[in-house]
C-alpha positions as CSV (number, residue, x, y, z in Angstrom):
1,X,-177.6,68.9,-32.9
2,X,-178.8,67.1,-36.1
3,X,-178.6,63.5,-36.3
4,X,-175.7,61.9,-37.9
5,X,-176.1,59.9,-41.8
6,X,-176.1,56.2,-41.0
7,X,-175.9,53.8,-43.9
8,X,-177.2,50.7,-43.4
9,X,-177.1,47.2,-45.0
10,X,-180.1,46.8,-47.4
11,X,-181.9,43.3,-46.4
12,X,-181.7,41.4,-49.6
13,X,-184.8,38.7,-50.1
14,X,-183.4,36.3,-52.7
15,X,-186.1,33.6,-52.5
16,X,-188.1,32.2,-55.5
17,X,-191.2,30.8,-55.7
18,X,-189.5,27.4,-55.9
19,X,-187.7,27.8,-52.6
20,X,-190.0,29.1,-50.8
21,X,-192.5,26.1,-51.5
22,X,-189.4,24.1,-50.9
23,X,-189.0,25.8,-47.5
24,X,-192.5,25.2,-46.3
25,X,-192.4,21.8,-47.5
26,X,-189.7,21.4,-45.1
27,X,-191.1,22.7,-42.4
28,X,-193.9,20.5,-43.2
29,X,-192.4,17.8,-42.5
30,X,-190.2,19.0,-39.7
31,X,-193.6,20.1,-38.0
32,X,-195.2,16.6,-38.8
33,X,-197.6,15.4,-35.8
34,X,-196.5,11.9,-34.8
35,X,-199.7,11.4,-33.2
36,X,-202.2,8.8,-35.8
37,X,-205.3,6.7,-35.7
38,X,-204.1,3.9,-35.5
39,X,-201.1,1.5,-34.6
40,X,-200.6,-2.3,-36.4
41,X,-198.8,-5.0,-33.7
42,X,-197.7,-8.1,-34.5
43,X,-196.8,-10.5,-31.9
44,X,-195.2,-14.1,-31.8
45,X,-195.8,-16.2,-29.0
46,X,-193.3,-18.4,-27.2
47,X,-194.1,-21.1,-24.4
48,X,-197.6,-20.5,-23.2
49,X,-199.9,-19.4,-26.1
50,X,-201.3,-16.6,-25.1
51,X,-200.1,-12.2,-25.4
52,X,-200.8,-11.1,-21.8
53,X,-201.7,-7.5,-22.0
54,X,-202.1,-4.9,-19.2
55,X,-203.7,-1.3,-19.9
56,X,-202.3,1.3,-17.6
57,X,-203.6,4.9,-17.2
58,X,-203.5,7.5,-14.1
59,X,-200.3,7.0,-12.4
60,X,-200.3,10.7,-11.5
61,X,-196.4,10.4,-10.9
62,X,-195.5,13.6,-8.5
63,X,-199.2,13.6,-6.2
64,X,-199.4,12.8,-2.4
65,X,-201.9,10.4,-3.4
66,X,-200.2,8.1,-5.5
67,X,-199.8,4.5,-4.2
68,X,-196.4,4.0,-5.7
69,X,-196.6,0.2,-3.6
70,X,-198.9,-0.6,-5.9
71,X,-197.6,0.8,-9.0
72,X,-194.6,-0.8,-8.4
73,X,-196.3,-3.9,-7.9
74,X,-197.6,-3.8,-11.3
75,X,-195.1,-3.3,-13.1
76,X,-193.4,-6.3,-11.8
77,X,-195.9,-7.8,-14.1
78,X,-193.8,-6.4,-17.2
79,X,-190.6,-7.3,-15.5
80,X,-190.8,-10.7,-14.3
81,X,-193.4,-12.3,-16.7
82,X,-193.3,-10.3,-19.7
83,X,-196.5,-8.7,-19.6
84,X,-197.3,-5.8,-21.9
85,X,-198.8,-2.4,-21.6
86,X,-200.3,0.4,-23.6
87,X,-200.0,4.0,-21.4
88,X,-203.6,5.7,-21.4
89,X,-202.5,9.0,-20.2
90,X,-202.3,11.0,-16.6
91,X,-198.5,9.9,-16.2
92,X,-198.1,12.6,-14.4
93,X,-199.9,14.9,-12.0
94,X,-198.7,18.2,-13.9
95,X,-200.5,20.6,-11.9
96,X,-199.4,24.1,-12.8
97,X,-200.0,27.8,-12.1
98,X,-201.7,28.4,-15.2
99,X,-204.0,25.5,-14.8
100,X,-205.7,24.9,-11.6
101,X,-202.8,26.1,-9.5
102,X,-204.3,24.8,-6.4
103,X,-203.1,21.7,-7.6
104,X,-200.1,21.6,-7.1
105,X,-200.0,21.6,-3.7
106,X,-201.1,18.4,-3.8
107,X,-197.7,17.2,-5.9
108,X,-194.5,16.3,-3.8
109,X,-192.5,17.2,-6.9
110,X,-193.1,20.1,-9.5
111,X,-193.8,19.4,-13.1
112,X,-190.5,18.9,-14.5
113,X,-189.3,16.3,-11.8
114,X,-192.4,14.7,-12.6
115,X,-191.3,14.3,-16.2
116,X,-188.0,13.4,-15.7
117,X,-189.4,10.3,-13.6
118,X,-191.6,9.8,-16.3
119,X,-188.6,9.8,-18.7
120,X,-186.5,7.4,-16.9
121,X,-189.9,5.0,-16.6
122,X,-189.7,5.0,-20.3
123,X,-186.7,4.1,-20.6
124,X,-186.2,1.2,-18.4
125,X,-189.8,-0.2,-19.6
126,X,-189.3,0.2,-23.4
127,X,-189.3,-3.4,-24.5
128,X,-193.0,-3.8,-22.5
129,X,-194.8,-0.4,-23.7
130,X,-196.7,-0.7,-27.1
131,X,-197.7,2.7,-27.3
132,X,-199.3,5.6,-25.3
133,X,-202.5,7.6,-25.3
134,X,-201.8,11.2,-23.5
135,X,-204.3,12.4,-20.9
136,X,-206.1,15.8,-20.1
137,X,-202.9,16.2,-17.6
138,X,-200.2,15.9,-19.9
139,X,-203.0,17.9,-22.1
140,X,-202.8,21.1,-20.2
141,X,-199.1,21.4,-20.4
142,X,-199.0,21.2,-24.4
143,X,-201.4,24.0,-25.1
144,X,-200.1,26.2,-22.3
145,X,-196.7,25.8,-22.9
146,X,-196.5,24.2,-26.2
147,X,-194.6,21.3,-25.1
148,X,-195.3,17.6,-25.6
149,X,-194.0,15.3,-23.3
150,X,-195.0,12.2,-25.2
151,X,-193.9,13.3,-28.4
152,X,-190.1,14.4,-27.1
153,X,-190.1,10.6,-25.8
154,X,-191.4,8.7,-28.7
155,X,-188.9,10.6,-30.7
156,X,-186.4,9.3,-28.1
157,X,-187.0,5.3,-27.8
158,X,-189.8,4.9,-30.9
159,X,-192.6,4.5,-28.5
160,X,-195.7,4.6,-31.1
161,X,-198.4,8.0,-30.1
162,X,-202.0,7.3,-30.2
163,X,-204.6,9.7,-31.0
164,X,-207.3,9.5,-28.0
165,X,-209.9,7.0,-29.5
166,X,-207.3,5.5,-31.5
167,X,-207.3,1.7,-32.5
168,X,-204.7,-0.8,-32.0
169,X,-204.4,-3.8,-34.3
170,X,-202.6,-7.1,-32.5
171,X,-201.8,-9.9,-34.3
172,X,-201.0,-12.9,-31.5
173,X,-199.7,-16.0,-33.8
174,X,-202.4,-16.5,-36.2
175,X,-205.5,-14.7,-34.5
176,X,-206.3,-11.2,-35.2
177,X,-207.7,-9.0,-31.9
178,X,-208.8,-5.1,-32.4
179,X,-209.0,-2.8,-29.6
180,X,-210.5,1.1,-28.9
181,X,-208.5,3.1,-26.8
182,X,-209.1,6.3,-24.9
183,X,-208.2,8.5,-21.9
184,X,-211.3,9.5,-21.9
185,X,-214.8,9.0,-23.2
186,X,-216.4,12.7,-23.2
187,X,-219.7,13.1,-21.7
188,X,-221.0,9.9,-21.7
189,X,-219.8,8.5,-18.2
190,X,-222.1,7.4,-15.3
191,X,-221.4,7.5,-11.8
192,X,-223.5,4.2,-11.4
193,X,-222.7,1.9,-14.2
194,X,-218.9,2.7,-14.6
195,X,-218.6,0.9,-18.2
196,X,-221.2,3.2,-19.4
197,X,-218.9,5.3,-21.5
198,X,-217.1,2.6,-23.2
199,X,-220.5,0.7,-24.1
200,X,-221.6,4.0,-25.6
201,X,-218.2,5.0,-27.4
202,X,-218.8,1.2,-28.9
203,X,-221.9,1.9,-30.1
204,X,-221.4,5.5,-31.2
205,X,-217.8,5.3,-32.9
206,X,-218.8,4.0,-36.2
207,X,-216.2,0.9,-36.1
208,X,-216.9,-2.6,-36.4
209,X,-215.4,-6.0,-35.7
210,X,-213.7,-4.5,-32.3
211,X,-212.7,-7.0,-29.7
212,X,-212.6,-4.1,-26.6
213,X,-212.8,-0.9,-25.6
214,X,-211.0,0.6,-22.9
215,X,-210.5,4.1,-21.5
216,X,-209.0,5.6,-18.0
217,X,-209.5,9.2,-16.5
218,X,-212.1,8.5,-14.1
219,X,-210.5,6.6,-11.1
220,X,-212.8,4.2,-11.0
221,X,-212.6,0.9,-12.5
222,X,-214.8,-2.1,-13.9
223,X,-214.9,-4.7,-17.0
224,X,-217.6,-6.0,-18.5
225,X,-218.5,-8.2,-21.5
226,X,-221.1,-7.6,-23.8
227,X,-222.2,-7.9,-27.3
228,X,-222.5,-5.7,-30.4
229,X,-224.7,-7.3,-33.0
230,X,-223.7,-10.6,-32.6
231,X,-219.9,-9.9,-31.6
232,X,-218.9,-10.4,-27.8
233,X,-216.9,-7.3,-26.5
234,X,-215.1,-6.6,-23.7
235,X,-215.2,-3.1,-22.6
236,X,-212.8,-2.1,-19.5
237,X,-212.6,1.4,-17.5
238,X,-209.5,1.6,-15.5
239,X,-208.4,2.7,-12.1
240,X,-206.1,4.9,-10.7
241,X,-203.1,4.6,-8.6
242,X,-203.9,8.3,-7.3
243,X,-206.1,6.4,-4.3
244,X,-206.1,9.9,-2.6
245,X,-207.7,12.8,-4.2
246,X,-208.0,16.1,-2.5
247,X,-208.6,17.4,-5.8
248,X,-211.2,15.0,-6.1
249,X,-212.8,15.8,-2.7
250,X,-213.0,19.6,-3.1
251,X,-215.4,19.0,-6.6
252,X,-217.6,16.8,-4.8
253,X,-216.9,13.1,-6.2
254,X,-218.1,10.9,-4.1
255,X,-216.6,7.5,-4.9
256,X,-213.3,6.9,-3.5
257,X,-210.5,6.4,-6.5
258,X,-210.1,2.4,-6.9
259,X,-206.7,0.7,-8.4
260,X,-208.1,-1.6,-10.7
261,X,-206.3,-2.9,-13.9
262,X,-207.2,-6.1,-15.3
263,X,-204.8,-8.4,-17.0
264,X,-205.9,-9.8,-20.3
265,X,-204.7,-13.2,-22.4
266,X,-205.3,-12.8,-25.7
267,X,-205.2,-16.6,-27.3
268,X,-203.2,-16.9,-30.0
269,X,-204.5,-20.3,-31.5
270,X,-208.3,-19.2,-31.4
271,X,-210.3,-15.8,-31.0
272,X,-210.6,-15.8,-27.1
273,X,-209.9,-13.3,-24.9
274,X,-209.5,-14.4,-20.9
275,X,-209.0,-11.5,-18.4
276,X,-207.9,-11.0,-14.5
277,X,-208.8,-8.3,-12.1
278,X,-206.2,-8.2,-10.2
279,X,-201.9,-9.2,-11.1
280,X,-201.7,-12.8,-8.6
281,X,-204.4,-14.0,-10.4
282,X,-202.7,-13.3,-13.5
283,X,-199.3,-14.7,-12.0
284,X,-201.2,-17.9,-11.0
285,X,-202.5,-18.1,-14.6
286,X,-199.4,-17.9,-16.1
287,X,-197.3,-20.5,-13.4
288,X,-200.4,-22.9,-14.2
289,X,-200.3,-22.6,-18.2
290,X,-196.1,-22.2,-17.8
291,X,-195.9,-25.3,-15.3
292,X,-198.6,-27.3,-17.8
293,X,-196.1,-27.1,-20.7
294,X,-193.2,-27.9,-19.5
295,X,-195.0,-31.5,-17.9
296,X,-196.4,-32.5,-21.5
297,X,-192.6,-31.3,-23.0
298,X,-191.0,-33.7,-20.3
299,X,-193.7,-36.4,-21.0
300,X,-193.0,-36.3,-24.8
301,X,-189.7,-36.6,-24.2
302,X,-190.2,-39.9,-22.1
303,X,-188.9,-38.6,-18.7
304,X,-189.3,-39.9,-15.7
């Protein structure tokens, strides 16, 4: 039997030159990464003088481990006292079979509960976040799957994306503070001095006049001033709320994770930077400084 005469529609190309640069230019911009360097913050006091600022990194939102008592214990700080935050990455424990599948038996939710949780986080915390460095974590999922969870939120509430080593640039009142922010400081960390990374990063990164440095990913957490040239410096290495780490314990790390995420006033008459270890002595800072206006408001006013 011979095969039948089929006529069919010729595929017509019409495009010039000039639309197809206009094409590309399009998706150009349509495929524009909203990650950057660098993010400008500008903030105006009111009652006590001082921007009180808390780093957060390694919630690990979905894992047995997580001590969600004590995450939900800081974030009463942005609640009730309007405390700030900038997200360091590990949000979530994402887990997956393509990347160390083991993992995820360690998560009471799989990877996309863990992101909506994460979504409705966002959400209700908006007016307190000032932007967001993405972890390793988050990491594996965008270049197995393609998909960025940070970048599907910012597009959402506005939430600025930091590059991993970006800066931040806050302007409290009239003082000008610059910070260095990671999720993690590649192979320069020490299991014995735990702000070992940051002090290198500081001396490495090739940017001056910086104020701190501050990175997460290890679990363990300390703060430590020191000096660059003649510049005091804080450099901070944050916790973890992930306090149990099976993951942890089959690799052999030794340390057990610590929840540690110091609170820092940032003084917005003078260039001083005060910082807490742990959120009451924050709290108590703020009643004090709160309570200490209000008596010189009510003595200026003449009341008895």
């Amino acid at each position: 039997m011979e095969r039948p005469t089929i006529a069919l529609p010729k595929e017509v190309v019409n495009f010039s030159w000039k639309d197809s640069l206009l094409t590309l230019q399009k998706l150009q911009v349509l495929h524009k990464e909203r990650w950057v360097d660098k993010v400008d913050i500008k903030v105006k006091t009111t009652g006590i003088p001082y921007f009180l600022f808390m780093p957060l990194s390694d919630f690990h939102i979905g894992a047995k481990g997580t001590d969600y008592k004590a995450l939900k214990g800081h974030l009463e700080l942005i609640k009730n006292y309007g405390v700030s935050t900038i997200l360091l990455g590990d949000m979530g424990d994402f887990f997956s079979p393509t990347v160390i599948p083991s993992g995820m038996m360690d998560d009471v939710v799989n990877p996309n509960e863990q992101a909506e949780i994460i979504r409705s986080f966002f959400k209700e915390y908006r007016e307190g976040i000032l932007s967001v460095v993405s972890g390793n974590h988050e990491g594996w999922n965008k270049k197995t799957s393609g998909f960025d969870l940070y970048t599907y939120l910012a597009s959402e509430l506005e939430i600025p994306l930091l590059n991993s080593g970006g800066v931040v640039n806050i302007k409290v009142d009239k003082e000008r503070y610059r910070l260095r922010l990671f999720h993690k400081v590649a192979r320069l960390n020490s299991q014995f001095n735990y702000t070992h990374a940051g002090k290198q990063a500081l001396r490495l990164g090739g940017i001056d006049n910086l104020d701190m440095v501050i990175s997460g990913d290890k679990h363990l957490g300390a703060v430590e001033t020191t000096t660059y040239g003649d510049k005091k410096v804080i450099v901070a290495q944050l916790g973890t709320f992930k306090t149990d780490d099976p993951f942890g314990k089959d690799i052999g790390m030794p340390q057990k994770p610590t929840i540690f995420f110091p609170i820092f006033a940032l003084d917005g008459r003078q260039h001083n930077i005060e910082y807490f270890s742990n959120p009451t002595s924050a709290v108590e800072f703020y009643e004090t400084m709160n309570k200490g206006i209000k008596n010189r408001a009510v003595a200026m006013l003449g009341i008895k």
